[in-house]
Phi, psi and omega in degrees: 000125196285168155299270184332319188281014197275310177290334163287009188345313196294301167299341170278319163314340192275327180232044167311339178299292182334320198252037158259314174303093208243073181058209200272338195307164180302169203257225183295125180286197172261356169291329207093175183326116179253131196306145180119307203224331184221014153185151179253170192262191177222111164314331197235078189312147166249133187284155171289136170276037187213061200296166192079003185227164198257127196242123153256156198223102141301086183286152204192175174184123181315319183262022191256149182280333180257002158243355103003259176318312194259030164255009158286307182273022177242338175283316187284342195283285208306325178280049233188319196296155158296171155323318193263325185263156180236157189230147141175180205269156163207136186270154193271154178217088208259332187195198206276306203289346196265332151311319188305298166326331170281329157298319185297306190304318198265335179288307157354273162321311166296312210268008173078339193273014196310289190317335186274321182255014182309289194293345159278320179314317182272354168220016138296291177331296223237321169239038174222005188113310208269146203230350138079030204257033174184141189301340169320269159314314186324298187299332178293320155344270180312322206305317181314323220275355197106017191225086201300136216297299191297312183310320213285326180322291176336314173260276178013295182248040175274157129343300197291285156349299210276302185320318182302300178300292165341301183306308168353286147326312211283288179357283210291314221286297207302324193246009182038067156318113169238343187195147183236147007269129180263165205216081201242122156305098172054023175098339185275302186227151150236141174225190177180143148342332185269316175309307168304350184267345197316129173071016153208146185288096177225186189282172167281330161308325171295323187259344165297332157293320174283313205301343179266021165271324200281332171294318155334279192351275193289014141309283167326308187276003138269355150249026150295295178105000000 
């Protein structure tokens, strides 16, 4: 999902396959994936924040419909990475609403408990409705799941929060984040479902697969350095 499509929520949800698809051109040559069209390079490599080791960053946003589809496979691949990479998620902050999703995600975070209620989050949103946009709800939410209501306020409107985000930002701004899900290699590369995909009309489950083929890819040439 583009920036500019953010205001289109509704309608991309109704048709998320469709807005992957990004026209007629060849898909993959046979050499394998080409820089340009199914991942791109960083003029400007970013250290890891786990130096000695290779960082992968899922960029993402809880209300986005296509990191929806693709959190089942970018979750089962990672727990699959080798030893030398370290993973993780960073929520994206493209706009007001999307920020709120963002706060939520690092209150989460602190608070340990992201990774656990990550898959009710994602399907209150995309299948119950709920759009999860003022902390109030957030907490009524949560509570059933095990995450107590006044803490989460209480971490919600921390310090330690606001910092995360901030950092957060700079983090996307630093990898010129336009759409999620992105997906960055070492500092190095970027890739996404829409990028592995380039030029065929397949499902988003289909393409949540090339994007973790093409992230195999660009390992290796990320730990060339």
């Amino acid at each position: 999902m583009k920036r500019r499509e953010f205001t289109a929520l509704s309608a991309l949800s109704a048709a998320s396959a469709g807005a992957l698809s990004l026209g007629s051109a060849p898909a993959m040559a046979q050499g394998g994936p080409v820089e340009g069209r199914h991942y791109r390079r960083l003029e400007t490599p970013i250290p890891s924040s786990t130096p000695g080791k290779i960082e992968v960053i899922e960029f993402f946003w809880y209300g986005c419909p296509h990191c929806y589809v693709f959190e089942p496979t970018i979750e089962a691949w990672a727990k699959q990475l080798p030893a030398d990479v370290v993973y993780r998620k960073v929520h994206v902050a493209f706009r007001e609403n999307v920020k709120i999703h963002q706060r939520l995600f690092f209150t989460l975070e602190v608070m340990g408990k992201e990774a656990q209620v990550r898959p009710a989050i994602f399907n209150a949103i995309h299948r119950g409705g709920q759009s999860l946009s003022d902390p109030k709800a957030m907490a009524t939410f949560l509570a059933p799941l095990g995450v107590d209501a006044a803490k989460f306020v209480e971490v919600y409107n921390s310090f330690t929060v606001q910092t995360k985000c901030l950092q957060a930002t700079k983090l996307q701004d630093s990898y010129n984040i336009d759409g999620v899900p992105t997906v960055a290699i070492g500092g190095r590369f970027l890739t996404s479902p829409a990028m592995a995909g380039f030029g065929l009309r397949a499902s988003e489950e289909e393409l949540g697969q090339r994007c973790i083929a093409v992230a195999n890819y660009l390992m290796p040439l990320a730990r060339k350095g």
